[in-house]
N, C-alpha and C positions, 0 to 999 in steps of 0.2 A: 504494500500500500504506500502508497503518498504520502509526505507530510510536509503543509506548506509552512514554509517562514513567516511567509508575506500570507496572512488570509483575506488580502484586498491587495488587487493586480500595484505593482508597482514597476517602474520604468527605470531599466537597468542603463547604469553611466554609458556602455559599451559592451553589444557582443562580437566578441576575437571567435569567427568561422576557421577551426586547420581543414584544411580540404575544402577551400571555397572552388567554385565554378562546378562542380559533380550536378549530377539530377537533381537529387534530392537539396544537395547543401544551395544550387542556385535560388531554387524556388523556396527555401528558407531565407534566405540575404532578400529573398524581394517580398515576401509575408514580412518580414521585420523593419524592412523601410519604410512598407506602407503602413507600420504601426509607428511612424517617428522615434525606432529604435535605429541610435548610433550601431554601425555595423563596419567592423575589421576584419574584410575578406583576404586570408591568406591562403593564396594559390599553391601549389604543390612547386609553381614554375620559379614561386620566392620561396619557399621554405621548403626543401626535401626533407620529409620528417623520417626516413631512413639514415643520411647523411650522417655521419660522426658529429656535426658541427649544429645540428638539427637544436637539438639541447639548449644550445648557450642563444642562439639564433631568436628562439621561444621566446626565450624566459626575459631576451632583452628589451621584447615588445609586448611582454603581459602587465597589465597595474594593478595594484590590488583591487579596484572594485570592477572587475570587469566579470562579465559571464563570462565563461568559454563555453564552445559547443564541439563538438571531435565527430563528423559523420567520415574524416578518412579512415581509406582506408583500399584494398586491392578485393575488388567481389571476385566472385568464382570466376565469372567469363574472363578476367584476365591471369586464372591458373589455379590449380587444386593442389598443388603437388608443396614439397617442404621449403621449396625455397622463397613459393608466396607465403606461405604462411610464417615465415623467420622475416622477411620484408616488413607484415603488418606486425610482428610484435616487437620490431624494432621502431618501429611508427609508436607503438604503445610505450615503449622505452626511453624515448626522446621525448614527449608531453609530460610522462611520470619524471623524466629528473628536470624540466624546465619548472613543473610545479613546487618541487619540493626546494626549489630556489627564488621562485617569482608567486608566493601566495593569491589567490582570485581571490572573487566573492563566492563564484559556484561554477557548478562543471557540470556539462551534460554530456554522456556518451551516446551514442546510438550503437546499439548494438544490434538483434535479431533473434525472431522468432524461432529461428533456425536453432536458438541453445537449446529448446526444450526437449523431450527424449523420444524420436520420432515414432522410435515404436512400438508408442502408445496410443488411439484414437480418443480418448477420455476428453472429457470437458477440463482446456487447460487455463491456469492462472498464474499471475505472475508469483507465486507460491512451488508451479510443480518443479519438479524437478528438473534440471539442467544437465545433462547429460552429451558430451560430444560424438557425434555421429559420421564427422569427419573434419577433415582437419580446416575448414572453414568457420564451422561451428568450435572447436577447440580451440581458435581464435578469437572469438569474440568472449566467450566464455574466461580466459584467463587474460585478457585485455579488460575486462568488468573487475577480477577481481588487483588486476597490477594497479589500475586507475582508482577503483575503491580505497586500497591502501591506503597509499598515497593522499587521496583524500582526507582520508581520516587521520593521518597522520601531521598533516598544513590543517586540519579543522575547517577544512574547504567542502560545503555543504556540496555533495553530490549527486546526481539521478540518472539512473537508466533507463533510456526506453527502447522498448522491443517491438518494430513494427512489422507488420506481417506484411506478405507481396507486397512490395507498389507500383504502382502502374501511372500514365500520365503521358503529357506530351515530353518528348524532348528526353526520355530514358534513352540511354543508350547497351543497355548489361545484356535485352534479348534475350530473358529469361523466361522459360515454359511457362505461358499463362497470356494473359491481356495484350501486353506490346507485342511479343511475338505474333499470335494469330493475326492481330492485326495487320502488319508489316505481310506477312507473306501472304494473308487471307488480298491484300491490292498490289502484290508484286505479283504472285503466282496464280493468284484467283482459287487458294487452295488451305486451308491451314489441319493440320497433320497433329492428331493426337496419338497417345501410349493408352494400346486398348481400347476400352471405349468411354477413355476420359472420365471415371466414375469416380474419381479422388474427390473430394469434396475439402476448399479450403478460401481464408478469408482473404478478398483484395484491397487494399487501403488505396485511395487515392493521395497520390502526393503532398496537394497541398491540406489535407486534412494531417497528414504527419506534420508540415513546417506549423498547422495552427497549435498541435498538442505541445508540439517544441516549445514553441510560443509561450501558451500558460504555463509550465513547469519554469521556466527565465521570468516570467511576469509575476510569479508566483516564491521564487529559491525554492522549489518545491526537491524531496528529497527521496530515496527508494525506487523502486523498481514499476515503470506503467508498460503496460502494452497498448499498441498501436493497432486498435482494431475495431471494426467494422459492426459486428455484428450479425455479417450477413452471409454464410456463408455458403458458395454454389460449387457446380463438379465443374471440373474442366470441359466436360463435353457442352452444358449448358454455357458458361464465356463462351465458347465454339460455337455456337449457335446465335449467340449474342452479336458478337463479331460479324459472323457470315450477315445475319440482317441488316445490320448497322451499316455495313462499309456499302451494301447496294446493290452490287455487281452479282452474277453469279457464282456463288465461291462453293466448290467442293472440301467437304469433310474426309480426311482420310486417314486410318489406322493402322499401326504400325503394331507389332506384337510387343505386349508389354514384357519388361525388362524385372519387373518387379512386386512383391503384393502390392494389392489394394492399402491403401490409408487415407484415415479423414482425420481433419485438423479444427476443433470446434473452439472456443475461446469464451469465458465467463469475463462479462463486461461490468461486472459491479465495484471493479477499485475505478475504473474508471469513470464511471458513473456516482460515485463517489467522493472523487477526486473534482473533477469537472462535471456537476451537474445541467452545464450549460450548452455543451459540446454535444455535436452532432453530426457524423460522418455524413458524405456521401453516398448516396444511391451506387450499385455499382451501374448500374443505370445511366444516371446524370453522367457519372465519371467517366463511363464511356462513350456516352458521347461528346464530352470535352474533350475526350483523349483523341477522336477521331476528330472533331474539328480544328484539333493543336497541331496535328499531324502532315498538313499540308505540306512543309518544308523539308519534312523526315527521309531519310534515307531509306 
């Protein structure tokens, strides 16, 4: 659960973005301007936070009332194997010694739905169990807990949140779900499921992740939230969504699946909780933003 500092929204001096310009971190930087929050975008192309020099680099440009937000990071489409995953915890290694040199106000991670322990279908919460499933998930998992530390070691109030799929204009990861069908459903006129798509899981639209980001910084709010929807559908149905949405004639096509069946359900009551005010998007509305965002997309 939550637990906010601030129980009435308060406007933080400055938030310091590592990993500005990404999907998700864009359309965070531009949900926070449009709230007349001061915003320090630091690009990957200024601060390699692999870099041996990453550290000192940090901690010369954090002040103490500043929020920080951490959405870098290396997702799967850019490698599953050890040497991504020694990349992003040394990305975790260079924030954790910039902190414990350059005090904040608060820290937010973004971490992933993805810690929780896949193979189980149960109704999950930010309570079950974390479990690494592979070494994507074993990254974020001991990146929560190096940044936790740390945290709590500077007295630097800190929060995790765990968003489930996201989907939007302007993703570029092309991971199994939303964006993808999309993309191939008006490249190829076809989008290609595992089976017959019967997995049942939740899709968050993006900018409802930059608005929870939001309250938890508005809030110093503290502990673990998930990033979720409430709504959850199978992959064959998004596949059917998609094929209507985009217009054209698109065929549905099956490939033998690789692996059992699993559903991924989510109890929304810390969230609800938390932010009684908040209110996801439709995966509906969301995709049709997504498709009308999508004009320019590769």
């Amino acid at each position: 659960m939550l637990i906010h500092q601030f129980p009435n929204a308060v406007q933080p001096a400055r938030v310091v973005i590592l990993g500005a310009g990404g999907f998700l971190a864009s359309e965070l930087g531009r949900v926070l301007e449009q709230a007349k929050v001061a915003v320090r975008p630091v690009h990957p192309q200024e601060i390699d936070l692999t870099d041996a020099a990453a550290a000192d680099r940090v901690a010369a440009l954090l002040e103490p009332q500043d929020a920080v937000i951490m959405p870098a990071g290396l997702t799967p489409d850019k490698g599953r194997d050890v040497g991504t995953l020694m990349k992003n915890l040394r990305m975790g290694e260079s924030v954790c010694a910039a902190l414990a040199r350059s005090g904040v106000a608060h820290f937010v991670y973004l971490s992933s739905d993805g810690v929780y322990d896949g193979r189980f279908s149960s109704l999950l919460n930010e309570d079950s169990s974390t479990e690494p499933t592979d070494l994507y998930t074993l990254m974020h998992i001991a990146r929560e807990k190096m940044l936790g530390h740390t945290c709590r070691e500077r007295k630097i109030p800190f929060v995790v949140v765990r968003p489930v799929a996201i989907y939007g204009p302007g993703d570029t990861h092309n991971s199994y779900g939303p964006n993808r069908f999309i993309r191939t459903a008006r490249k190829d006129g076809k989008i290609t499921l595992f089976g017959g798509g019967e997995e049942t899981r939740h899709h968050v639209y993006v900018t409802d992740v930059a608005e929870l980001i939001k309250l938890c910084i508005l809030h110093a709010s503290t502990g673990v939230i998930n990033a979720v929807t409430g709504e959850a559908i199978s992959f064959a149905e998004v596949a059917q969504k998609v094929a209507a949405a985009v217009g054209n004639t698109v065929a549905i096509e099956r490939l033998p699946r690789g692996g059992p069946i699993t559903h991924r359900h989510f109890d929304l009551s810390a969230l609800a909780r938390a932010f009684p005010s908040f209110r996801a998007t439709s995966f509906d509305a969301g995709l049709a933003r997504t498709i009308e965002g999508m004009v320019s997309w590769p």
